[in-house]
Backbone of each chain as ProteinMPNN parsed JSONL, in Angstrom:
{"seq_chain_A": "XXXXXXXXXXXXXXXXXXXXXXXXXXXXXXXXXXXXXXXXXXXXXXXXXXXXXXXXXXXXXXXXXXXXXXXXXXXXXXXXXXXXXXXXXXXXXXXXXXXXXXXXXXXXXXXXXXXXXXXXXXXXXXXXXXXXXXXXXXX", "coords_chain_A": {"N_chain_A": [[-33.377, 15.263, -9.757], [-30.476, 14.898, -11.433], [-28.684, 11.543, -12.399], [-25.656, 10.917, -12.399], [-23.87, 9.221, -14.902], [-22.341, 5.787, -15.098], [-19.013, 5.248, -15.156], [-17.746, 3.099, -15.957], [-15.611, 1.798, -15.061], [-12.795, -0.327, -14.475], [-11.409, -0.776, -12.257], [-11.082, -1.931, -9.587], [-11.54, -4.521, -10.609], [-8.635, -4.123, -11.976], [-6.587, -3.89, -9.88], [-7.084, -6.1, -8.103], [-6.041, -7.549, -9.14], [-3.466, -7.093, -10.09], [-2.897, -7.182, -7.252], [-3.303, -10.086, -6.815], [-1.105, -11.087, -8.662], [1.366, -9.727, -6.8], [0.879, -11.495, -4.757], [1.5, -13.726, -5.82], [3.987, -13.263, -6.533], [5.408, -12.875, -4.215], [5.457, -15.247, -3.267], [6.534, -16.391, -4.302], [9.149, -15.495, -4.36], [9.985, -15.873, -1.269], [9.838, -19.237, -1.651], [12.17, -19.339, -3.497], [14.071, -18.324, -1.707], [13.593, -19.883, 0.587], [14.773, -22.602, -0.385], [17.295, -22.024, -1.574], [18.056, -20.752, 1.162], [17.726, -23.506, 2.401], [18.789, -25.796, 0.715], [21.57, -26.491, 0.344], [21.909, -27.406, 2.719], [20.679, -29.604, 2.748], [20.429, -30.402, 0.548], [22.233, -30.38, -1.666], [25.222, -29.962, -2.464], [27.401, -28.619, -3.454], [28.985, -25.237, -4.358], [28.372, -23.879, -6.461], [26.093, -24.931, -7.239], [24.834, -23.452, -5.05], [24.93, -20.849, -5.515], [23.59, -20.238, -7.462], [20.795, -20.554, -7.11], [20.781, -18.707, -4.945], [21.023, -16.181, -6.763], [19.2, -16.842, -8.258], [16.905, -16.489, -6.609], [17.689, -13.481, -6.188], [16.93, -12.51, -8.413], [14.156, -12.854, -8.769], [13.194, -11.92, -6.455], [13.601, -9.249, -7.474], [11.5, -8.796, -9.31], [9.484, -9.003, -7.601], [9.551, -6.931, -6.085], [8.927, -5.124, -8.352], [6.404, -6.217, -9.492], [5.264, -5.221, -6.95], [5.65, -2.193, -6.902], [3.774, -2.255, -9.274], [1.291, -2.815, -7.926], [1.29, -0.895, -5.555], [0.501, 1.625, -7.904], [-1.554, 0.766, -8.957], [-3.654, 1.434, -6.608], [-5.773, 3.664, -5.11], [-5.701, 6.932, -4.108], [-5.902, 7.559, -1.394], [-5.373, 5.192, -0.412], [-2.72, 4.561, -1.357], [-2.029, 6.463, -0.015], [-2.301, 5.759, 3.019], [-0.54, 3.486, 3.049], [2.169, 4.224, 1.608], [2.586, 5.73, 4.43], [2.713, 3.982, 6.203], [4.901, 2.371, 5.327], [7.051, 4.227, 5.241], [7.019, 4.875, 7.765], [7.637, 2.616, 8.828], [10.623, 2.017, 7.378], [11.836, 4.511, 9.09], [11.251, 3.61, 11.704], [12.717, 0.742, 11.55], [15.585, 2.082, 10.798], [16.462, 3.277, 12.749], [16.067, 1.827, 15.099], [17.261, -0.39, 14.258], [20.012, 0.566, 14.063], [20.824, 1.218, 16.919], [20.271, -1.756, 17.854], [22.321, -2.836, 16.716], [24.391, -1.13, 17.341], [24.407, -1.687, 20.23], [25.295, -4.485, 20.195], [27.602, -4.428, 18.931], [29.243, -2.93, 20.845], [29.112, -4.202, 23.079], [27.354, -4.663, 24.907], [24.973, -5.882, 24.798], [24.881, -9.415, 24.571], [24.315, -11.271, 22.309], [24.689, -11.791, 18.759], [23.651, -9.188, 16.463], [21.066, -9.813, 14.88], [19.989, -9.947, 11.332], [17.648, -10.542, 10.607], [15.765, -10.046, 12.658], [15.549, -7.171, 12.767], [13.871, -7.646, 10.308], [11.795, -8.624, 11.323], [11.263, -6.723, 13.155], [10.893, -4.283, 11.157], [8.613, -5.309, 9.708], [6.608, -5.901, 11.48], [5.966, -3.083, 12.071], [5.697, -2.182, 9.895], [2.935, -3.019, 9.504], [1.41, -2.324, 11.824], [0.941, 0.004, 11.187], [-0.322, 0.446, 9.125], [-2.476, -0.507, 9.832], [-3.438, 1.555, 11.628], [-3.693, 3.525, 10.108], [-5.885, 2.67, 8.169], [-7.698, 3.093, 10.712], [-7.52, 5.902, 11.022], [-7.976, 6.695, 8.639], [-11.355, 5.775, 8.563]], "CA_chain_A": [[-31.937, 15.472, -9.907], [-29.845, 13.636, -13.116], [-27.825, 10.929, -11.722], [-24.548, 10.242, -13.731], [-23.838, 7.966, -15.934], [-21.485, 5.233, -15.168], [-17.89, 5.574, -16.422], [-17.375, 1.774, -16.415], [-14.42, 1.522, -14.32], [-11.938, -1.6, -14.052], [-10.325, -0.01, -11.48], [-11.371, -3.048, -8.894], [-10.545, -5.828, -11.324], [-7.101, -4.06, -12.088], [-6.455, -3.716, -8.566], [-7.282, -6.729, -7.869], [-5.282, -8.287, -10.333], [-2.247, -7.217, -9.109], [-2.985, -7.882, -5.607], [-2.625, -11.332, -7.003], [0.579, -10.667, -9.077], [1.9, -9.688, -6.337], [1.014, -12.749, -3.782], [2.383, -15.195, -6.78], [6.007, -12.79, -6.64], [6.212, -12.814, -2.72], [5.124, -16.612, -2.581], [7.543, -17.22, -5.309], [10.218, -15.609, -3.366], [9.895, -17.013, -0.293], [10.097, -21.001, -1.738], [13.456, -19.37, -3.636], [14.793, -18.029, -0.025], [13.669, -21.527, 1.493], [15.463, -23.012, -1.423], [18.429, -21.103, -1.835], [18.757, -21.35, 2.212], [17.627, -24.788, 2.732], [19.2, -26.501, -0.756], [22.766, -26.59, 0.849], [22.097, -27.985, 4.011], [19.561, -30.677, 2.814], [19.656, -31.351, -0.506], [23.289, -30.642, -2.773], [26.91, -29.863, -1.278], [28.415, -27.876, -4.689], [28.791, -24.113, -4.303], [27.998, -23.613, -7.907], [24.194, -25.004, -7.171], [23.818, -22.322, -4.433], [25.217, -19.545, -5.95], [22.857, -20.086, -8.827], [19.983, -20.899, -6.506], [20.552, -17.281, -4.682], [21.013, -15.68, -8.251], [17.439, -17.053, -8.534], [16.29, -15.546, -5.472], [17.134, -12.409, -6.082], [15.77, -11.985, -9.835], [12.792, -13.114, -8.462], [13.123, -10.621, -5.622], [13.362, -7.812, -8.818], [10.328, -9.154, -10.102], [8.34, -8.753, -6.453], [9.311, -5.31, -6.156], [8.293, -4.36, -9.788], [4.856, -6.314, -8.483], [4.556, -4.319, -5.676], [5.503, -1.104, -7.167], [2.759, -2.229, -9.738], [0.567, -2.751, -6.909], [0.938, 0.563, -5.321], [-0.096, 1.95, -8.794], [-2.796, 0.146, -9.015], [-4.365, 1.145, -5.53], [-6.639, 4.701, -5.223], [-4.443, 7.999, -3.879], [-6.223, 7.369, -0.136], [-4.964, 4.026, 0.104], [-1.349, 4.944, -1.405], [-1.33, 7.144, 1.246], [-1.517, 5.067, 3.803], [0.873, 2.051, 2.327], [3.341, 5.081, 2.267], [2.681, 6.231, 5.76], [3.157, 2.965, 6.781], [6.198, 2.146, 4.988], [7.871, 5.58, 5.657], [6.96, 4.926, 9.761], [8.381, 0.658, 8.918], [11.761, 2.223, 7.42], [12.118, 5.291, 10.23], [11.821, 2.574, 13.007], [13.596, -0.115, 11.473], [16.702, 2.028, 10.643], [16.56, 3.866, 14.044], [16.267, 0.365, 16.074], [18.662, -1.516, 13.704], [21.309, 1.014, 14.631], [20.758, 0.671, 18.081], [20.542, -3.016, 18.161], [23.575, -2.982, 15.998], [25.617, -0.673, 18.191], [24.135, -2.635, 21.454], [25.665, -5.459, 20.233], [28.971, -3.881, 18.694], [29.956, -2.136, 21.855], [29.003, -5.533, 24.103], [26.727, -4.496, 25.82], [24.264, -7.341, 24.94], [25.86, -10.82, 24.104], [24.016, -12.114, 21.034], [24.818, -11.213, 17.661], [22.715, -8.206, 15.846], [20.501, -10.595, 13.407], [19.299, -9.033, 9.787], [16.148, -11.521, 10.734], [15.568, -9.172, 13.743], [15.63, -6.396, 11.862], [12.967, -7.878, 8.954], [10.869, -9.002, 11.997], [10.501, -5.411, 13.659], [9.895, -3.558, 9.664], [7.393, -6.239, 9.354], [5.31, -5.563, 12.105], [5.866, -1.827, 12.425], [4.426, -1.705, 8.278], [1.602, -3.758, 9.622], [0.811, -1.645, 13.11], [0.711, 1.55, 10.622], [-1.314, -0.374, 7.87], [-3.97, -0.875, 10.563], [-3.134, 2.584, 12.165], [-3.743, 4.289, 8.658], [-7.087, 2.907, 7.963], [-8.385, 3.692, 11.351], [-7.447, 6.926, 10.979], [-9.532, 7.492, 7.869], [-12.583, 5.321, 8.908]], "C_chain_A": [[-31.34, 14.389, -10.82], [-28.638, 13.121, -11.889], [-26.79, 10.826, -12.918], [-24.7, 8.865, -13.675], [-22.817, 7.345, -15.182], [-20.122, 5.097, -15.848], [-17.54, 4.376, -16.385], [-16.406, 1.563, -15.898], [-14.121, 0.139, -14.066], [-11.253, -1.268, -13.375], [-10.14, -1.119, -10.442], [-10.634, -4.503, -9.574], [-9.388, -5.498, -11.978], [-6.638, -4.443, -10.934], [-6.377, -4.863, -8.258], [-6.193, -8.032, -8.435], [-3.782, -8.604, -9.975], [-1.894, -7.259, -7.816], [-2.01, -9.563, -6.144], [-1.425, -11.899, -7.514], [1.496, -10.563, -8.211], [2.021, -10.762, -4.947], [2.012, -13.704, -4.338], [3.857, -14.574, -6.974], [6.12, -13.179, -5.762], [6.045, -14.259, -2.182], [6.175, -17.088, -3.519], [9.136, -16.618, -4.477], [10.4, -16.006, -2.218], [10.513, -18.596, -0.164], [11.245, -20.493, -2.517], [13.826, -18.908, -2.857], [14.792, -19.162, 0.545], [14.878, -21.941, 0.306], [16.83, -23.109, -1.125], [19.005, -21.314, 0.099], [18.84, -22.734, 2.654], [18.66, -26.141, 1.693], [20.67, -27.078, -0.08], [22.936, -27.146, 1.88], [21.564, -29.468, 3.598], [19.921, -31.643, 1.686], [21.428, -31.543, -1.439], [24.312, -29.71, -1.276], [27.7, -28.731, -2.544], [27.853, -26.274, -4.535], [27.845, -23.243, -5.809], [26.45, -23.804, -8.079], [23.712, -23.858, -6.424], [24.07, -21.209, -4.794], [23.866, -19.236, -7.239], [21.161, -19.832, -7.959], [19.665, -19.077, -5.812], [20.232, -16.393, -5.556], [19.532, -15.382, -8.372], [16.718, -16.269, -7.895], [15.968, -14.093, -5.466], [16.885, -11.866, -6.964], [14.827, -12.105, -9.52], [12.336, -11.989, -7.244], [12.701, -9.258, -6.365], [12.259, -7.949, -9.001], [9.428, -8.833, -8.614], [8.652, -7.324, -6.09], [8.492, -4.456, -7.279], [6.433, -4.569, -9.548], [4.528, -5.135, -7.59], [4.822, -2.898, -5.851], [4.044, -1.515, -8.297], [1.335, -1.81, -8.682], [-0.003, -1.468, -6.757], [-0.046, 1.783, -6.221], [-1.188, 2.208, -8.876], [-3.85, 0.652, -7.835], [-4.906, 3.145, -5.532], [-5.545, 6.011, -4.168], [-4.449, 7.807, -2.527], [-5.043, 6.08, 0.321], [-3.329, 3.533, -0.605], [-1.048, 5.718, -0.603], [-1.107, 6.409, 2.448], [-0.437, 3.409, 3.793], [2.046, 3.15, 2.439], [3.853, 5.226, 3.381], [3.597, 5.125, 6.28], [4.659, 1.973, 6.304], [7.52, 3.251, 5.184], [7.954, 5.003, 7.686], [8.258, 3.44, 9.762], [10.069, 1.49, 8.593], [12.92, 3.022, 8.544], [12.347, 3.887, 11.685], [12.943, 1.384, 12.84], [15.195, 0.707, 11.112], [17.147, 2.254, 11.922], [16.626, 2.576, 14.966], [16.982, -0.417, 15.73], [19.502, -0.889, 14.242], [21.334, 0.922, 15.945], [20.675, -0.201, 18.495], [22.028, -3.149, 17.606], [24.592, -2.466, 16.802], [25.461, -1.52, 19.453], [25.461, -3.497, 21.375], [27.762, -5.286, 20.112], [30.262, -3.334, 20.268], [30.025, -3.581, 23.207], [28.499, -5.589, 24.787], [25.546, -5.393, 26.069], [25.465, -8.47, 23.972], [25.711, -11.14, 23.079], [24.508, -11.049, 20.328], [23.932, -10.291, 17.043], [22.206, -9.165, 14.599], [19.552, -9.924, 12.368], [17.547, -9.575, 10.711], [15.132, -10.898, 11.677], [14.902, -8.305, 13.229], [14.133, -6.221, 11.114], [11.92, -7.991, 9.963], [10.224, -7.217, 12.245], [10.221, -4.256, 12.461], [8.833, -4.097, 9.783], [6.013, -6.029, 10.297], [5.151, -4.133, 12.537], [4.773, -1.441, 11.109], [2.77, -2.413, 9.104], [0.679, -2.981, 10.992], [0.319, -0.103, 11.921], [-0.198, 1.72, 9.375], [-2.412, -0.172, 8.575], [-4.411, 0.622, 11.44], [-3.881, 3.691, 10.965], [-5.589, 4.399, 8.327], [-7.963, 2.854, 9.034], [-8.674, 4.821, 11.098], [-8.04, 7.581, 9.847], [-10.614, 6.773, 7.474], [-13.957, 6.077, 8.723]], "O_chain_A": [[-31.713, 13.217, -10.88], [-28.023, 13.726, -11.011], [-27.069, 10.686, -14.109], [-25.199, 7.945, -13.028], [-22.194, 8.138, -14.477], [-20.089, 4.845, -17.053], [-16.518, 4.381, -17.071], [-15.981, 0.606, -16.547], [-14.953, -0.594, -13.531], [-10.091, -1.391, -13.762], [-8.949, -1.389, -10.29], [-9.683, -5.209, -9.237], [-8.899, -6.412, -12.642], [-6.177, -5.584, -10.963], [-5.195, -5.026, -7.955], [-5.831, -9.125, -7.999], [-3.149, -9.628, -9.717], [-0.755, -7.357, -7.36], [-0.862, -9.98, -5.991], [-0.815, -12.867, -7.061], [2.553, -11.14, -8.468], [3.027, -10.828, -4.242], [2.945, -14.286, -3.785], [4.773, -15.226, -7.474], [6.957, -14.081, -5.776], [6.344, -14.577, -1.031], [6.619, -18.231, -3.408], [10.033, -17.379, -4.116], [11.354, -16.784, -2.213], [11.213, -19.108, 0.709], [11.979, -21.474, -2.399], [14.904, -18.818, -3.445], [15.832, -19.595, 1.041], [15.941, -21.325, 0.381], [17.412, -24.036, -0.562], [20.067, -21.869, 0.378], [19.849, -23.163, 3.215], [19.069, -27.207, 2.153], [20.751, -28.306, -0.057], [24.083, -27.484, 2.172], [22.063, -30.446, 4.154], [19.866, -32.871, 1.619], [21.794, -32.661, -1.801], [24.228, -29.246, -0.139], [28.678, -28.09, -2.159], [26.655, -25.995, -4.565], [27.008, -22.347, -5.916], [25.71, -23.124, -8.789], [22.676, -23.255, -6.703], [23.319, -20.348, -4.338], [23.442, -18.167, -7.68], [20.464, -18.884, -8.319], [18.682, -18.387, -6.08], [19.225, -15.717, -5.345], [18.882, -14.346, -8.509], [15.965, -15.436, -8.4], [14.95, -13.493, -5.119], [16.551, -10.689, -6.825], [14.133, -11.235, -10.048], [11.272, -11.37, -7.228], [11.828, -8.452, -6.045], [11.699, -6.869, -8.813], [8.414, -8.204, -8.917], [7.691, -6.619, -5.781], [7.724, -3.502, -7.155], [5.541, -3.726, -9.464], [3.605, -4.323, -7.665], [4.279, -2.188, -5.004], [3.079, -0.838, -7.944], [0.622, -0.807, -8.716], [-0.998, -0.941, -7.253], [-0.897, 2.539, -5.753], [-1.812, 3.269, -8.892], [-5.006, 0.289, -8.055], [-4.089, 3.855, -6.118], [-4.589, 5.535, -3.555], [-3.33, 7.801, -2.014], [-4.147, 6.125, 1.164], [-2.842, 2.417, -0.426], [0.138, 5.849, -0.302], [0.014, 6.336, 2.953], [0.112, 2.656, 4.598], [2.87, 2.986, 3.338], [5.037, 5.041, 3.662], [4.766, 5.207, 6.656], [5.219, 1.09, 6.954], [8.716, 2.967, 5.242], [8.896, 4.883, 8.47], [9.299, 3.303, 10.404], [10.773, 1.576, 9.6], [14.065, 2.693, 8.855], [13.335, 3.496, 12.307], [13.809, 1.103, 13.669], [16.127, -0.096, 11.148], [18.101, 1.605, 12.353], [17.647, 2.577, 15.653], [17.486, -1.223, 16.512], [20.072, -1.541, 15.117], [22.32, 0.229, 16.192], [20.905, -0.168, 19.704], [22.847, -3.682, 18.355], [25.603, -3.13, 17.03], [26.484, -2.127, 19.769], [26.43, -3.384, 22.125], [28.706, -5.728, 20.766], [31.471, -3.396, 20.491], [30.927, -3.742, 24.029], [28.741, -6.436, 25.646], [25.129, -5.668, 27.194], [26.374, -8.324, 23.154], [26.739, -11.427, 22.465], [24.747, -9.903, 20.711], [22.876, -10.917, 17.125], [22.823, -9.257, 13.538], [18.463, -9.436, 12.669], [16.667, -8.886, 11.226], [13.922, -11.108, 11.595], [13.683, -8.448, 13.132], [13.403, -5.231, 11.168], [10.897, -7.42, 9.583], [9.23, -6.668, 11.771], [9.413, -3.363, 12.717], [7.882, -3.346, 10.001], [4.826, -6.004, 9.97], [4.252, -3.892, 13.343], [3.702, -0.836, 11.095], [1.654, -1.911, 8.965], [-0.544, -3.09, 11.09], [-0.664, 0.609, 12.124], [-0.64, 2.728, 8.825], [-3.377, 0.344, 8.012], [-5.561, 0.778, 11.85], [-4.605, 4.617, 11.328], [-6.332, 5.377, 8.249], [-9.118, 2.591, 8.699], [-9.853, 5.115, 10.904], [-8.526, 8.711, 9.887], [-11.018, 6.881, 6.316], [-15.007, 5.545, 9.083]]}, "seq_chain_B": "XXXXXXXXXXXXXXXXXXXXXXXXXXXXXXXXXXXXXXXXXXXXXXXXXXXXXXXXXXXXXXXX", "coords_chain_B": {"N_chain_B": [[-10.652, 21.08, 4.105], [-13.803, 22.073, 3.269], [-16.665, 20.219, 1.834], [-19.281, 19.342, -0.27], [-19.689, 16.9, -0.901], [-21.352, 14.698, 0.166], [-23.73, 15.648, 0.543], [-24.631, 16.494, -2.126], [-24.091, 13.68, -3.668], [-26.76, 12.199, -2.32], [-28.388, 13.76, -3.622], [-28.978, 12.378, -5.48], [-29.466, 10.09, -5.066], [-27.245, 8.039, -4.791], [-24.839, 5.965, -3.919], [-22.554, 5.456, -1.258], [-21.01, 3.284, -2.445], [-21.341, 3.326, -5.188], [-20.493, 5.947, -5.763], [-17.926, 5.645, -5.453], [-17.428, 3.978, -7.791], [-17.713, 5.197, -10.432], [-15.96, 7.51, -9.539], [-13.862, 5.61, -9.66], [-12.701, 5.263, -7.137], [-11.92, 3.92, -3.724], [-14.296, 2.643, -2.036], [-14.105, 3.492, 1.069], [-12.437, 5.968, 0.293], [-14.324, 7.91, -0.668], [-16.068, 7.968, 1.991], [-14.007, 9.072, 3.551], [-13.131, 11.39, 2.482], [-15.99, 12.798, 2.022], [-16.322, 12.974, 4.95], [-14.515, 14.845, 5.744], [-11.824, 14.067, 5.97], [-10.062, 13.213, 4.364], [-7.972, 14.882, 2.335], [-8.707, 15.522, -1.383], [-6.945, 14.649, -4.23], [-6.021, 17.25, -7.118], [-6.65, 16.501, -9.282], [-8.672, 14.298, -9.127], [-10.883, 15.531, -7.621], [-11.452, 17.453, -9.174], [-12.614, 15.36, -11.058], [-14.607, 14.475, -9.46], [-16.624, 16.985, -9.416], [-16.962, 17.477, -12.18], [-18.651, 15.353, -12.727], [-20.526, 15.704, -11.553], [-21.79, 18.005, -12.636], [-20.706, 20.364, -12.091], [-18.509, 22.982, -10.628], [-15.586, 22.863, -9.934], [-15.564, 24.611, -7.459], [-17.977, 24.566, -6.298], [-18.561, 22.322, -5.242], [-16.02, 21.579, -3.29], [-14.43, 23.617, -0.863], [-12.649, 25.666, 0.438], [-11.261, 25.947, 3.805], [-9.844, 28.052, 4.977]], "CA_chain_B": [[-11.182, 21.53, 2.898], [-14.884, 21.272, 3.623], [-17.005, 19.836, 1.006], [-20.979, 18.865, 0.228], [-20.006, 15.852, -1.772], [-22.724, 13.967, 1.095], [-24.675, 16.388, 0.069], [-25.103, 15.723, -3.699], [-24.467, 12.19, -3.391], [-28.002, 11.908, -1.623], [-29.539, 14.094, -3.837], [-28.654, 11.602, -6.877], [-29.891, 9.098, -4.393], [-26.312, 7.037, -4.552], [-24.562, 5.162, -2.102], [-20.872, 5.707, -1.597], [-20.139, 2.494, -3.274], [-22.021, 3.702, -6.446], [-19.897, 7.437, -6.196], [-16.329, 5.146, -5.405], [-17.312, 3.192, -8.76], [-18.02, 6.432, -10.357], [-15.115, 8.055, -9.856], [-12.833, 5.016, -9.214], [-11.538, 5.072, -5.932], [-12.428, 2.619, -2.917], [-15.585, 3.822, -0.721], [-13.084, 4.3, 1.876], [-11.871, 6.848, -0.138], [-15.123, 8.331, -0.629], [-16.317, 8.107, 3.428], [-12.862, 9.791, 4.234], [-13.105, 12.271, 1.738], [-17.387, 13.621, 3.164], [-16.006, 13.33, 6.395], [-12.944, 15.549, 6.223], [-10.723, 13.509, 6.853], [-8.57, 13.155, 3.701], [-8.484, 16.003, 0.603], [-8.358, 14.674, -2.743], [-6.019, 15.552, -5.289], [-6.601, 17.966, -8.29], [-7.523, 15.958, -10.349], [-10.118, 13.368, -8.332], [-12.027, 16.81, -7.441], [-12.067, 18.069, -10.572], [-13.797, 14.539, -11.833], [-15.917, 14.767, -8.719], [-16.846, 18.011, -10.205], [-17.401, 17.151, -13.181], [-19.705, 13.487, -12.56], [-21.962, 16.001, -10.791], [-22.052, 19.011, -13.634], [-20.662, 21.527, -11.042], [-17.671, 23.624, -10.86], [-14.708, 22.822, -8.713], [-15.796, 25.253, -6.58], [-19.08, 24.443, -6.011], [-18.236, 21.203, -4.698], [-15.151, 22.243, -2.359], [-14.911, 24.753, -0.382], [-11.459, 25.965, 0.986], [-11.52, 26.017, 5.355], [-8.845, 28.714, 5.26]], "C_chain_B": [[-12.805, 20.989, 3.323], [-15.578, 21.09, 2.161], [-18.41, 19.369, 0.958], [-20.881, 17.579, -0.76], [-21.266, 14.843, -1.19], [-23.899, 14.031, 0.134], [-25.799, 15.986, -1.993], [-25.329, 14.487, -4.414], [-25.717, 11.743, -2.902], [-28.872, 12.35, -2.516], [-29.869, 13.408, -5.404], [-28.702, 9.93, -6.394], [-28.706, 7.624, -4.995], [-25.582, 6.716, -3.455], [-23.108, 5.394, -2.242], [-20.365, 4.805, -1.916], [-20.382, 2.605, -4.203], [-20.867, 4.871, -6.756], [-18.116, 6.716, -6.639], [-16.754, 4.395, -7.045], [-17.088, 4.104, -9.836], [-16.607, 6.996, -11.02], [-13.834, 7.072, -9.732], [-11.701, 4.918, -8.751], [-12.381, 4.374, -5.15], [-13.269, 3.825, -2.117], [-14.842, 3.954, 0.468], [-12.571, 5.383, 1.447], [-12.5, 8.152, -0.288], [-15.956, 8.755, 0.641], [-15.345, 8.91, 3.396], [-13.433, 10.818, 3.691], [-14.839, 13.243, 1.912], [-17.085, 13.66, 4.486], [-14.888, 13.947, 6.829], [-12.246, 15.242, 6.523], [-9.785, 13.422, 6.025], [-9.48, 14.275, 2.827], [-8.133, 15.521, -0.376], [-7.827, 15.326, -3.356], [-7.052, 16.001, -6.246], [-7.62, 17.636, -8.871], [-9.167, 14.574, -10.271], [-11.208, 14.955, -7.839], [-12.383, 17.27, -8.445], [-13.077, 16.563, -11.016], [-14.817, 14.24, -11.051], [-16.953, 15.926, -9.405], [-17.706, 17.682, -11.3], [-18.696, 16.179, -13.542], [-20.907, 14.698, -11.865], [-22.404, 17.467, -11.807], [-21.622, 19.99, -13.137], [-19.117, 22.018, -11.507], [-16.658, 22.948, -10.001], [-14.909, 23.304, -7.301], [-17.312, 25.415, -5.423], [-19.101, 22.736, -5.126], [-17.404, 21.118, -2.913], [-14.761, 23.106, -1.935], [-13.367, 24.971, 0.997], [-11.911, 26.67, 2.408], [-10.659, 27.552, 5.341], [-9.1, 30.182, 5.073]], "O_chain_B": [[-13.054, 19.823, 3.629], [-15.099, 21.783, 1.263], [-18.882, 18.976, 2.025], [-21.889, 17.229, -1.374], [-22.039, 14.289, -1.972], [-24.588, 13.285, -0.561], [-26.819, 15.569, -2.543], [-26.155, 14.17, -5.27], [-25.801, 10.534, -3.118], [-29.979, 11.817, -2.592], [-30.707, 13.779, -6.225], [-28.254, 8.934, -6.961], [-29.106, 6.555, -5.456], [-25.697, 7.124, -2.3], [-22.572, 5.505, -3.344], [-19.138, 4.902, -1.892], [-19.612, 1.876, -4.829], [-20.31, 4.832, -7.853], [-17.371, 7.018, -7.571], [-15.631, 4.361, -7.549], [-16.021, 3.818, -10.379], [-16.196, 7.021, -12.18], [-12.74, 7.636, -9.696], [-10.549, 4.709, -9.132], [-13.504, 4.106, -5.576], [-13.135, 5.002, -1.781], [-15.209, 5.012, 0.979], [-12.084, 6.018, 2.382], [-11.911, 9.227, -0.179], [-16.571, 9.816, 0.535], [-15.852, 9.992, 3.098], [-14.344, 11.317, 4.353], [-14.719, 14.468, 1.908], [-17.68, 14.483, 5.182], [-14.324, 13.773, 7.909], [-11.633, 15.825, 7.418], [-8.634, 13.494, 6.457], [-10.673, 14.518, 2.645], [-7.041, 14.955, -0.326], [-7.968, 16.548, -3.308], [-8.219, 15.641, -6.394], [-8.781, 18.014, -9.032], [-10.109, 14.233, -10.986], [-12.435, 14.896, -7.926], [-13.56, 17.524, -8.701], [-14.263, 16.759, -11.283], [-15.865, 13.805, -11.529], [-18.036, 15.574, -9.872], [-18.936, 17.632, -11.295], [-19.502, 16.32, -14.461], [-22.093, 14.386, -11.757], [-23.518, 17.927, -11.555], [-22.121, 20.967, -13.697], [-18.575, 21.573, -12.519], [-17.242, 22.311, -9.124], [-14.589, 22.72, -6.266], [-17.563, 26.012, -4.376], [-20.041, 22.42, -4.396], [-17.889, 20.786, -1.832], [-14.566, 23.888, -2.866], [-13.272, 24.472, 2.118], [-12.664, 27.643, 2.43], [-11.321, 28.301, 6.06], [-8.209, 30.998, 5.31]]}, "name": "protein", "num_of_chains": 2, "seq": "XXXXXXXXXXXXXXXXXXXXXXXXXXXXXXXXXXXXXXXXXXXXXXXXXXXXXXXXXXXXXXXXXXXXXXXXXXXXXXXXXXXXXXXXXXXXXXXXXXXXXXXXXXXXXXXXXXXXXXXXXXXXXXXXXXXXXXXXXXXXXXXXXXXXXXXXXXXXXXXXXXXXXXXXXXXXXXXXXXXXXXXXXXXXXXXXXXXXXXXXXXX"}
């Protein structure tokens, strides 16, 4: 039986590539979020530094989405499917549980304040339960 | 969608990280895809297809 030929694929070292593209956006936003929140408390007192400082933040934010839509690109139709799944399931729960923490709080029925941070926490580990959920499911 | 990609893959004595290089997608993509578990688009079947000299049809094989 004729084996094929090799089509030479960089599909791995693209892939790969922007994996890393996209660590060096989301590590670069991050230290401008520390920044940008920390800068004002710690380091300068003039509105004009943190306004610029946020500014920063969230061009650099633009730039880690464009990454991570690269990313996606970059990654084989299987394994865009489940990064979807799992970002479709992360947005469904997080809007559905934000509004319900949000009204909770609105109506008074719990005491604390409804925090965004909350929020980012339960997306964050819902993408990550459905990430791990995903590639069980086509093991 | 059932399929004998296993099938031909063995008989071209490659390994499903040889077929994922191949057609470049991840051997996860390639396991799923002999074990029914995901269907590949158009156009990844057709170059399955193709990498093995076969038809579309000769490859995949509509459950329905």
């Amino acid at each position: 039986m004729k084996t094929p030929q090799s089509t030479t694929t960089d599909w791995k070292e693209r892939n790969a590539n922007y994996t890393k593209k996209l660590a060096k956006w989301t590590a670069a936003w991050v230290v401008t979020l520390a920044i940008a929140t920390f800068g004002p408390v710690f380091i300068w007192q003039q509105e004009a530094i943190t306004i610029t400082a946020i500014v920063i933040n969230f061009l650099v934010g633009i730039g880690m989405i464009l990454a991570n839509k690269h990313h996606l690109l970059s990654l084989d139709e299987l394994q865009q499917k489940i990064q979807l799944n799992a970002m479709g399931l992360s947005l469904g729960v997080g809007l559905i549980s934000g509004i319900s923490y949000s009204t909770l709080s609105t109506t008074g029925v719990i005491n604390s304040h409804a925090e965004i941070s909350h929020l980012v926490i339960v997306m964050s580990l819902t993408y990550m339960v459905g990430i791990i959920l995903g590639n069980r499911k086509y093991q | 969608m059932k399929n004998r990609l296993k099938v031909l893959r063995a008989e071209r004595d490659l390994t499903q990280a040889q077929l994922a290089d191949l057609l470049g997608v991840s051997r996860q993509t390639v396991n799923a895809i002999e074990k029914g578990k995901f269907d590949p688009s158009l156009p990844l079947a057709f170059k399955a297809a193709k990498l093995f000299g076969l038809t579309i049809e000769d490859v995949f094989e509509d459950e329905a």
